[in-house]
N, C-alpha and C positions, 0 to 999 in steps of 0.2 A: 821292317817287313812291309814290302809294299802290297797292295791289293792287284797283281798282277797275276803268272802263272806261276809263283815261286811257290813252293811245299814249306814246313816248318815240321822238321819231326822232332818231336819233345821225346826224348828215349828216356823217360824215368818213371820206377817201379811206383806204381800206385796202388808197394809190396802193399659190413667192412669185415679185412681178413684180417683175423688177432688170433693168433693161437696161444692160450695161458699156456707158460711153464711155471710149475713154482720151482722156490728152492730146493735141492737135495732131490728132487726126484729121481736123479739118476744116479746116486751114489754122492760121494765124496771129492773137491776138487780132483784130485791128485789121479780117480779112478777116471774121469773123463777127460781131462786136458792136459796127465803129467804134473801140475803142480804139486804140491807138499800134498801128502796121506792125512794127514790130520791138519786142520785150522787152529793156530795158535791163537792164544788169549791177544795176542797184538796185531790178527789178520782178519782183516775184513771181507765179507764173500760180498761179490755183486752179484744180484740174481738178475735173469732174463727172465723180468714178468710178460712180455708181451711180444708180437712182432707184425711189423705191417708190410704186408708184401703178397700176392699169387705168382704161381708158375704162369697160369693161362687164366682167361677169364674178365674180368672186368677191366679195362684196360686203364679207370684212376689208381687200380692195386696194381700192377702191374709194371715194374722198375726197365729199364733197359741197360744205363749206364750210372753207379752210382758216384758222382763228383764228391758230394760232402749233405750231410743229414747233421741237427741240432734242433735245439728249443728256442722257444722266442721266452721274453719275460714272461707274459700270459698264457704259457705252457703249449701252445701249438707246437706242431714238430712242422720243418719246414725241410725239403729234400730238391736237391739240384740234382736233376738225369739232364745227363750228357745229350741223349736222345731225345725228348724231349723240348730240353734246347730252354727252361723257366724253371721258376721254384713250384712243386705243388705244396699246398697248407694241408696237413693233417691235425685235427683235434688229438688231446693228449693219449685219446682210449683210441687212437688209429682210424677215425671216421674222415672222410675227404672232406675239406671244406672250399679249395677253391685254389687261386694262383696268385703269384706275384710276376706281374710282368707278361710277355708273353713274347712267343718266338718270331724273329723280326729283324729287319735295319732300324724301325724307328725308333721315336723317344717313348722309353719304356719298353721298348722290345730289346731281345739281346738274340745275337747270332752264334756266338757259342762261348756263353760261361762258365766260370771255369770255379768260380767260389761266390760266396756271400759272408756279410757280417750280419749284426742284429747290435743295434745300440737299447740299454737300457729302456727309456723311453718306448719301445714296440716297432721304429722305422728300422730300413734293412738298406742295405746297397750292397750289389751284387755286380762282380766285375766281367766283363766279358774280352777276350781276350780278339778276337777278330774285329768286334765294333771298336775297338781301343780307347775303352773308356770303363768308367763305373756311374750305374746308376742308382738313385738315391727314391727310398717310398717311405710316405709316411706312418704312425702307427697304425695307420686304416689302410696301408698298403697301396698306397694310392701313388702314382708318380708324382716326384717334384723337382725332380732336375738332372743332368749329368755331368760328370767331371771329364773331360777327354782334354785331348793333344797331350797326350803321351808319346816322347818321341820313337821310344825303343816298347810301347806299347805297354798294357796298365800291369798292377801288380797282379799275378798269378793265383795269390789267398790275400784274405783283408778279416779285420776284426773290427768293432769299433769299440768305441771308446766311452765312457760315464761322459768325457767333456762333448762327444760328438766328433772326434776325429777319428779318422780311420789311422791303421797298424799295417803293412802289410809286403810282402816279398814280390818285388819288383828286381828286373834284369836290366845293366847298364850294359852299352858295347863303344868298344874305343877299335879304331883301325891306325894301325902301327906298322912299320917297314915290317915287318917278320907276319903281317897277319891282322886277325882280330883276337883282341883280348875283351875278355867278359866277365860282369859279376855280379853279383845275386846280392840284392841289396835288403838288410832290413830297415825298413824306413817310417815316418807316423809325416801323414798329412793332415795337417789343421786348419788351413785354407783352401776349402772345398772347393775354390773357383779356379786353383792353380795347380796343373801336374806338376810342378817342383815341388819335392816333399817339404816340410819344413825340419823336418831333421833326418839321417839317416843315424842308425844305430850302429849299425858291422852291414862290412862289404867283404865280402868271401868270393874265391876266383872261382870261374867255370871251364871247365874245357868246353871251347866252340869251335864250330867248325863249320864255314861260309862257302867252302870253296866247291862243293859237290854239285854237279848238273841234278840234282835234287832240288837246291835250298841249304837250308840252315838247318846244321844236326848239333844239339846241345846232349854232348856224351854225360854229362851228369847231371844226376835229379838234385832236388833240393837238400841242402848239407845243415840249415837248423828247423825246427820246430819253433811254436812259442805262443803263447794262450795271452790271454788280457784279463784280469781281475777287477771287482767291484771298485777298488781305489783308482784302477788306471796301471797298474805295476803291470809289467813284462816280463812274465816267465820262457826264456830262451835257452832252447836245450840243442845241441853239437848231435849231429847222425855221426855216430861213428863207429866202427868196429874194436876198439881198444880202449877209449877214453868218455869215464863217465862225466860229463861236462853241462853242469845246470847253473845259470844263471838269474839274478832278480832285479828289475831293472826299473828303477822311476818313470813317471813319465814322460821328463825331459832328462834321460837316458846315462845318470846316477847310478851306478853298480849297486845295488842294496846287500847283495848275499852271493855267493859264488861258492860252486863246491867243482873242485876237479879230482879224480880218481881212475888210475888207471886201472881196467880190468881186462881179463885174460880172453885174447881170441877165440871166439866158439863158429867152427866150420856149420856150412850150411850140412844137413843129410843128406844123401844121394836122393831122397825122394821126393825135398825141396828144390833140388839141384832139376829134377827131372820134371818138377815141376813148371819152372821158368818164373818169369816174373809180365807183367802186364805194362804195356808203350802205350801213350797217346799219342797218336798222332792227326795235326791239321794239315789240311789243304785246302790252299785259295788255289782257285784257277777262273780267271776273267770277270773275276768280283765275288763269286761264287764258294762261299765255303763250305766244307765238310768234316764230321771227323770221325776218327774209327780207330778201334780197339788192337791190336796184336800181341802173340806172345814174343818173348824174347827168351832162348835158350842159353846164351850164353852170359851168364847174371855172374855177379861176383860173391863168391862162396864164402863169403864168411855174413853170421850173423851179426845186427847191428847192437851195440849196448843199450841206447836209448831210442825208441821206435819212435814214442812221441809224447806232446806235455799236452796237460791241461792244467785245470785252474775250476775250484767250484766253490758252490755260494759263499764258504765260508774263508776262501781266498788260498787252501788248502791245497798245493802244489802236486799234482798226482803224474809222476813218470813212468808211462807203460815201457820196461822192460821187453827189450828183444832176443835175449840171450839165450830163457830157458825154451822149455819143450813146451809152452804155451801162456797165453798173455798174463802176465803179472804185473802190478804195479807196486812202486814204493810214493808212499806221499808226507809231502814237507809242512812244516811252518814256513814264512815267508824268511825266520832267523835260517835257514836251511836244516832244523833240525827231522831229523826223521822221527815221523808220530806214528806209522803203522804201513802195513802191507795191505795189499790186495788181491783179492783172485777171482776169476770168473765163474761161475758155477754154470758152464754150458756146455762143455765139452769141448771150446776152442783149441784146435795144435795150430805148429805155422803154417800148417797149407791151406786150415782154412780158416786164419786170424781173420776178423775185420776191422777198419779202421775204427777209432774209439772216440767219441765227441763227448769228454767230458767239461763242462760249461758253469759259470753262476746258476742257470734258468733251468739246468737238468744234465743228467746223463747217457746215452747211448750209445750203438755203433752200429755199423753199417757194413754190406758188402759191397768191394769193389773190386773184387775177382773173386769169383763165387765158385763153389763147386756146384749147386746146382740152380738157384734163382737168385737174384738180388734181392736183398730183404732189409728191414731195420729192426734193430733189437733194442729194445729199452730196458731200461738198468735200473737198480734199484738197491742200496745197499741193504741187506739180511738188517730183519728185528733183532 
């Protein structure tokens, strides 16, 4: 992608103000979100003790687009808006404490990023996808370097690592007599001075498509998940409609545990259907970037098995489930045995899921297609 008048439309589904909820106030899982009527002795509820967000009003409450929300080690919660264009810091009770970075071409500034990691340690780097690069702060947040010349531009999400390497889903493109061929690479870099990763893990095909007086339209979004744990292990999990596919992975890239199961097709409802689903899309024009949200009505109707993975302090594999009538999880040992369930206690269905950032440093979620404001919710498993 050159910095000219070309477009990039990324077509894929991105399917102080505290307000206390406790547990159980509103009834029973099952009666708010569809899951089970009763909590078994083997399921775990998550409460939504808090949430930091306004409709209108102060404009550090105040979300516009949310990209991705987590903790640091030192409990801060840290939130990348699209709009925005930086990370804002909030304290863990939701109080604003300041920035990482800031909106910009320079060094330390980003033009429109798109994820962050947080290493052990308290530094973060945060990649941005127009400056084609990632930059690097230390635990005081402070700048101290950036990683660029990325040919086909930097990885899309990143994680870091106990060692200091980042993990993270970067796009290769090859031109061939019949076209361009494309693939979504998961890869760990360890030489922070060098865009060649030092390992790639799985390389999975993309349909692309170069040839439109637009630009470049990539008809599919991201086809795995995958979290990082306290030791450095790789939990990678398959988006798929039919096939439950969890993987465990070293961290020079040693299968440790693999579970595959096939499960039964579950259609979208018509009122997810009529919902649609939510497009990024960027635009360079004469140096000039921008980017902006759309719906897409024409989504593919069926529900996904595995939404997405994490990973928390106790290395405890938790896979949010896409299948039922609202967000559930099943979570592992690292041998892949299943230790227990999960379930939300908010009243989440799929239309208005948010994405889930469970982590070593904490857990939460986030909206990024809201029904009514962008908000973060912090989690907290029941006494």
């Amino acid at each position: 992608m050159t910095r000219s008048g070309r477009v990039l439309t990324a077509i894929a589904a991105l399917s102080t103000a505290v307000l206390t909820m406790a547990c159980g106030e509103g009834g029973a899982p099952g009666e708010q979100g569809g899951g089970p009527s009763t909590v078994a002795p083997d399921t775990v509820t998550l409460c939504v003790t808090d949430t930091i967000g306004l409709e209108m009003g102060d404009s550090l409450y105040v979300f516009g687009s949310l990209m991705q929300a987590g903790y640091s080690p030192d409990g801060d919660i840290l939130v990348l808006d699209l709009q925005k264009g930086f990370l804002s810091v909030y304290t863990s009770d939701g109080v604003y404490e300041g920035t990482v970075g800031s909106h910009g071409p320079g060094p330390g500034e980003f033009e429109i990023p798109t994820a962050f990691a947080v290493f052990p340690d308290g530094g973060v780097a945060v990649t941005d996808i127009v400056g084609r690069d990632v930059s690097f702060f230390d635990p005081s947040r402070s700048y101290t370097g950036t990683l660029s010349g990325f040919q086909w531009g930097p990885p899309m999400s990143i994680a870091g690592t106990p060692d200091g390497s980042i993990i993270g889903q970067s796009i290769t493109m090859s031109f061939t007599d019949d076209g361009v061929e494309g693939s979504q690479d998961l890869a760990r870099w360890s030489d922070l001075s060098s865009p060649e990763p030092t390992e790639v893990y799985m390389s999975l095909p993309m349909d692309m498509d170069l040839t439109g007086d637009q630009g470049a339209e990539v008809r599919t979004g991201p086809t795995i998940d995958y979290a990082v744990g306290t030791d450095g292990s790789i939990a990678v999990a398959e988006i798929s409609d039919t096939l439950f596919s969890l993987a465990l992975l070293s961290p020079d890239g040693i299968e440790l545990m693999s579970i595959e199961e096939e499960r039964d097709r579950v259609p979208l409802t018509q009122e997810e259907l009529d919902a649609g689903a939510l497009a990024l899309s960027l635009t360079i024009t004469d140096g000039t970037a921008s980017a902006s949200t759309s719906r897409i009505e024409d989504i593919y109707p069926y529900r996904n098995v595995i939404q997405s993975v994490g990973i928390d302090a106790e290395n405890r594999i938790w896979v949010e489930l896409g299948y039922g009538e609202a967000p559930f999880f099943e979570v592992f040992d690292g041998d892949g045995n299943l230790l227990f369930d999960a379930v939300v206690d908010a009243g989440f269905d799929n239309i208005d899921r948010p994405s889930f950032s469970i982590t070593p440093y904490g857990m939460l979620a986030f909206d990024r297609d809201p029904l009514d404001y962008p908000k973060i919710y912090l989690l907290q498993p029941a006494d």
